[in-house]
TILUM-458699 format. One record per residue (C-alpha): x, y, z. Coordinates in Angstrom, 2 decimals, always signed. Layout:
BEGIN
[[X Y Z]]
...
END
This chain:
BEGIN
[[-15.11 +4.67 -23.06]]
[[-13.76 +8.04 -21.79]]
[[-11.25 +6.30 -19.94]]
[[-9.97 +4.59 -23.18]]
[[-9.71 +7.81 -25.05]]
[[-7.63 +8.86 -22.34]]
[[-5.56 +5.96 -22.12]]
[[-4.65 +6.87 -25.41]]
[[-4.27 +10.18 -24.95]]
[[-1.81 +9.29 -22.40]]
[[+0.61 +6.86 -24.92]]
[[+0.47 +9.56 -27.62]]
[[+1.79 +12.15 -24.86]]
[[+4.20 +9.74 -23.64]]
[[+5.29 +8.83 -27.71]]
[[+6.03 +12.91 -28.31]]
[[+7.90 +13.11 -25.05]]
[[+10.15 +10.75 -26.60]]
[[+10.17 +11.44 -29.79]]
[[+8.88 +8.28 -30.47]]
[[+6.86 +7.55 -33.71]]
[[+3.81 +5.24 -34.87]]
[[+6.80 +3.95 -37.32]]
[[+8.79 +2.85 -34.10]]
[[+5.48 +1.63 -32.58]]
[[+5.14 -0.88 -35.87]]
[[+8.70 -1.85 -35.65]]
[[+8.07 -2.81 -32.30]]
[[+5.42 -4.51 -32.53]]
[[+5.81 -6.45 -35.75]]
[[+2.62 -4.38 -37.38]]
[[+2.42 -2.20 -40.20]]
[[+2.69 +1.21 -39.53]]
[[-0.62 +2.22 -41.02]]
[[-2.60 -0.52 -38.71]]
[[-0.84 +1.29 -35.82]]
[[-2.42 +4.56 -37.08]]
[[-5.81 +3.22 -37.41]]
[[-5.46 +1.37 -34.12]]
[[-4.61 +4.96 -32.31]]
[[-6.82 +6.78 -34.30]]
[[-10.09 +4.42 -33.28]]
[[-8.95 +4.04 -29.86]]
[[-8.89 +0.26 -30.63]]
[[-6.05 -1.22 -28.14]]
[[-6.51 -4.12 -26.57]]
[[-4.53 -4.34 -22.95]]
[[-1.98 -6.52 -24.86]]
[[-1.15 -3.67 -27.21]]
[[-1.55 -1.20 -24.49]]
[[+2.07 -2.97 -22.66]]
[[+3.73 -3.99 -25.80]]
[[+3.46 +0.42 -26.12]]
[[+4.55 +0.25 -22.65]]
[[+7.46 -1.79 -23.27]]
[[+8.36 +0.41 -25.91]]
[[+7.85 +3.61 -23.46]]
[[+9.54 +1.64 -20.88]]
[[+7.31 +2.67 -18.04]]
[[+4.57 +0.38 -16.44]]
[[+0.86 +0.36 -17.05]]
[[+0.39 +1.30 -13.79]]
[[+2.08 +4.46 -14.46]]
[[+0.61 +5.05 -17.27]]
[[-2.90 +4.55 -15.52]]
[[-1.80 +6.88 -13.04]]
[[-1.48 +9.84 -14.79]]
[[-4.91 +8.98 -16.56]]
[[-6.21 +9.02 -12.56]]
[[-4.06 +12.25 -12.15]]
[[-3.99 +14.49 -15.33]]
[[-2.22 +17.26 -13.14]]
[[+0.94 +15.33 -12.95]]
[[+1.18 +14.27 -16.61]]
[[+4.79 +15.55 -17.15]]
[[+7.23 +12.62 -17.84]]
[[+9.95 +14.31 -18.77]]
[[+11.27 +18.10 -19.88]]
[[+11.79 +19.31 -23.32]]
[[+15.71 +19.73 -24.75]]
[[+15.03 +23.54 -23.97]]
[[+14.06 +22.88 -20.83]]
[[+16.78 +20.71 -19.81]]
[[+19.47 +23.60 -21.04]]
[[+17.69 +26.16 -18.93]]
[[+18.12 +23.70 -15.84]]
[[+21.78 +23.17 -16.78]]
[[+22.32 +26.71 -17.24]]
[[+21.34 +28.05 -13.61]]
[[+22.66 +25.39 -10.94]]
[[+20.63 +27.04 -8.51]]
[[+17.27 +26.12 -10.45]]
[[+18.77 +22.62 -11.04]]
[[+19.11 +22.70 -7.11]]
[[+15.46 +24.12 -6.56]]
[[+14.23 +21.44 -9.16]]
[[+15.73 +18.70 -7.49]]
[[+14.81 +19.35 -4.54]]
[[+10.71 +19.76 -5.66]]
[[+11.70 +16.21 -7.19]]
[[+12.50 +14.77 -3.78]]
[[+9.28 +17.28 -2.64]]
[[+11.53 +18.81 -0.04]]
[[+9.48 +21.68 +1.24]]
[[+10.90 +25.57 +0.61]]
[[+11.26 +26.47 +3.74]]
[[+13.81 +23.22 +4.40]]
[[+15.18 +24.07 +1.13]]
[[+16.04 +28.26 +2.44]]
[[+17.23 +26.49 +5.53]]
[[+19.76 +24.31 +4.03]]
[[+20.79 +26.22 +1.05]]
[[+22.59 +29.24 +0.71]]
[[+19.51 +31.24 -1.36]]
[[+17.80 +34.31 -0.61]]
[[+14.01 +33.83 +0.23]]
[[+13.27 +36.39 -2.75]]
[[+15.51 +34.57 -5.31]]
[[+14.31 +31.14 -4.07]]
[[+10.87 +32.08 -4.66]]
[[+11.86 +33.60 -8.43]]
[[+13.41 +29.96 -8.61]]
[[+10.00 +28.45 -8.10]]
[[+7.83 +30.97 -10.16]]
[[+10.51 +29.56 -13.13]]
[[+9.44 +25.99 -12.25]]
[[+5.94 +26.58 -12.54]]
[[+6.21 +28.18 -16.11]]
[[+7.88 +24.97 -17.02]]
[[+4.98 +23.21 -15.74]]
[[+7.31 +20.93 -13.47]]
[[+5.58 +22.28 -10.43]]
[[+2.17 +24.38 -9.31]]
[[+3.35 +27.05 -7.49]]
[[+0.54 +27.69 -4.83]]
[[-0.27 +30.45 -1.89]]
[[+2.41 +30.45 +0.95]]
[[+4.91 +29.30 -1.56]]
[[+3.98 +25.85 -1.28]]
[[+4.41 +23.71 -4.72]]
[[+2.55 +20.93 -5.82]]
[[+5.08 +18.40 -8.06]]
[[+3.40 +17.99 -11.59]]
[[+6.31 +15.05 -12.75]]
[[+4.81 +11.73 -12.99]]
[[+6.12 +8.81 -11.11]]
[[+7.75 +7.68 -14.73]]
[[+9.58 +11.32 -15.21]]
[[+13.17 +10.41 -16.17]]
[[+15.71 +12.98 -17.81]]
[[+16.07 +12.99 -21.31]]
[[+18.40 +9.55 -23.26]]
[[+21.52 +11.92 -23.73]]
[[+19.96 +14.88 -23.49]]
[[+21.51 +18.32 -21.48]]
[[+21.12 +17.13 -18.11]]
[[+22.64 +13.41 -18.93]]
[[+25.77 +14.80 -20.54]]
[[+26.25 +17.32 -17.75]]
[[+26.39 +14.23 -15.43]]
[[+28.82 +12.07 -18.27]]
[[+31.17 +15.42 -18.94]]
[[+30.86 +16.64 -15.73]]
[[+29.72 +14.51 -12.50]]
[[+30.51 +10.81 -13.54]]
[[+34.42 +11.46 -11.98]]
[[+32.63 +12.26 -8.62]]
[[+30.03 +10.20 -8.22]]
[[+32.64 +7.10 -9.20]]
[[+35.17 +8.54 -6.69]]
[[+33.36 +6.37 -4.21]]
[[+34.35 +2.73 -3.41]]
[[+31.04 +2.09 -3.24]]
[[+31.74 -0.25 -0.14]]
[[+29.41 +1.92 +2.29]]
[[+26.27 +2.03 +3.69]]
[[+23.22 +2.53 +0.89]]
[[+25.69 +1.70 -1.28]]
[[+26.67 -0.99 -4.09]]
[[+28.68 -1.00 -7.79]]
[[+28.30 -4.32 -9.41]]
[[+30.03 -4.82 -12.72]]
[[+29.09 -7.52 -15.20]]
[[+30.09 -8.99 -18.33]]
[[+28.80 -11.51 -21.14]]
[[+27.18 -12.55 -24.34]]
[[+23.74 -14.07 -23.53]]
[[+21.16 -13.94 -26.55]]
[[+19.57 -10.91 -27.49]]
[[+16.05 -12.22 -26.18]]
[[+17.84 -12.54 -22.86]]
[[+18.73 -8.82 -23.36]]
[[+15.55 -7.63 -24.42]]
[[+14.74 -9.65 -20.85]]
[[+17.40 -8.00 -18.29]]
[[+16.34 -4.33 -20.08]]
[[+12.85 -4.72 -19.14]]
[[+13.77 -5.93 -15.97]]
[[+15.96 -2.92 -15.23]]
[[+13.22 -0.21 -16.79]]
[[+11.46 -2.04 -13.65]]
[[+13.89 -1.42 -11.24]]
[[+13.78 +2.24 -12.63]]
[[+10.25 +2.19 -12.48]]
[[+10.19 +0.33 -8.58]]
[[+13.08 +3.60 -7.52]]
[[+10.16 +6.33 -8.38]]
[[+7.69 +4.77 -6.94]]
[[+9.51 +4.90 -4.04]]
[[+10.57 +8.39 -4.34]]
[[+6.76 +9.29 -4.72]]
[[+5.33 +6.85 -2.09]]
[[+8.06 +8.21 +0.87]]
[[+7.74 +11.88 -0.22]]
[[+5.45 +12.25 +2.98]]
[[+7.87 +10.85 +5.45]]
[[+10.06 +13.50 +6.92]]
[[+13.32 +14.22 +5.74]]
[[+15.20 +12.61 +8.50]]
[[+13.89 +9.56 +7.47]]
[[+14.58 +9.51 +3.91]]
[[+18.13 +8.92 +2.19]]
[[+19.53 +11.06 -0.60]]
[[+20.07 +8.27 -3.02]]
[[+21.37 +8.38 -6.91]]
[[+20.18 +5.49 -9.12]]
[[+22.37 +4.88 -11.95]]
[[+21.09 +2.08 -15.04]]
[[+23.34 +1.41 -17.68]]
[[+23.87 -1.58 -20.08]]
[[+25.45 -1.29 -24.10]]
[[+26.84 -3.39 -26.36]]
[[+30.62 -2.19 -25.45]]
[[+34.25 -3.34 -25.36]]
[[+36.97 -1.50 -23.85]]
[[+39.19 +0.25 -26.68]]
[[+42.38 -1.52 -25.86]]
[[+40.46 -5.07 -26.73]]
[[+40.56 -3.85 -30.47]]
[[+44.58 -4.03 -30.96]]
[[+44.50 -7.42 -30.50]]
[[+41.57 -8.36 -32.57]]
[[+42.04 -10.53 -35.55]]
[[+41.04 -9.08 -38.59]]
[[+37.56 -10.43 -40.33]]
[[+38.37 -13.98 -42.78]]
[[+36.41 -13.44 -46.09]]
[[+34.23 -16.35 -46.35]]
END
């Protein structure tokens, strides 16, 4: 029973993380908005609402499970503040990534141009955001769950769109550890609703990586930078030759 009241502890902390409300959860899942309030509220969720919440979260139940297992690595993603603080000082946006990866301080002193004083004032900042547990020896433990994921346009994805998308495309992607594939179509929107769940997977399969090889040493392990992305879109220049709307 405890572990129920957790479970649902968990989707409500993984619903404010995204701003997500019981109103989305009903449009979602084809239920009125005050049944999903009494369901939450009683704790009564079967496992088949438990994914169709998933779904909606896009991260697995296993995850989710997880970080009922693990309540010290509950956080799934930053607030907006947050974010802006990283974006703010590149060197914490260095120091975070890096605890991301779990690259240990002393490699991270050794390969980056930072002062051991400032590096540790770096990590002290982490901790107060609760992405890490600063502990004795200036050792860290990470506190981001395997589903943490940057905020949908928030500071740290429009850094990367205003800022890094004209590097990281400079590539021709033709290397080693490398691959661009780009795709285009109309299939139905059930078959989208299909390929989007299937890519939150691929998302989902990347962390678990991340997590799973953070104990192999670093001269094993490959820098890599996963990047999702399907909209409805058509270039601009496709709209000068468009044929206006007939009125029925």
């Amino acid at each position: 029973m405890a572990q129920s009241a957790a479970l649902v502890e968990a989707l409500k902390r993984e619903l404010r993380a995204r701003k997500l409300t019981y109103a989305d959860v009903a449009r979602h899942m084809a239920m009125s908005e005050a049944s999903i309030k009494r369901l939450f509220a009683n704790g009564d969720l079967t496992l088949g609402r438990v994914d169709k919440v998933c779904e909606l979260l896009g991260v697995e139940f296993s995850e989710l499970a997880r970080s009922v297992a693990s309540p010290e690595a509950v956080i799934s993603r930053l607030t907006e503040e947050q974010e802006k603080q990283l974006v703010a000082d590149p060197k914490l946006m260095l120091v975070a990534l890096c605890a991301l990866a779990q690259i240990p301080f002393e490699r991270i002193l050794r390969d980056y141009d930072i002062p051991e004083t400032e590096g540790i004032r770096l990590l002290a900042r982490l901790d107060r955001l609760k992405f890490i547990e600063l502990l004795p020896g200036n050792k860290y433990r990470l506190l981001a769950s395997r589903a943490f994921s940057w905020i949908p346009d928030g500071p740290i994805q429009r850094l990367f769109k205003q800022q890094l998308s004209q590097d990281f495309f400079r590539a021709n992607f033709g290397g080693e550890h490398e691959m661009l594939v780009l795709v285009n179509g109309t299939p139905s929107k059930a078959s989208v609703v299909n390929l989007l769940s299937r890519l939150k997977r691929v998302a989902s399969d990347f962390a678990e990586m991340r997590i799973d090889d953070a104990r192999l040493p670093l001269e094993e392990r490959k820098a890599i930078t996963l990047l999702i992305a399907a909209r409805a879109w058509q270039p601009e220049f496709f709209a000068k030759y468009r044929r206006p709307k007939q009125k029925p």
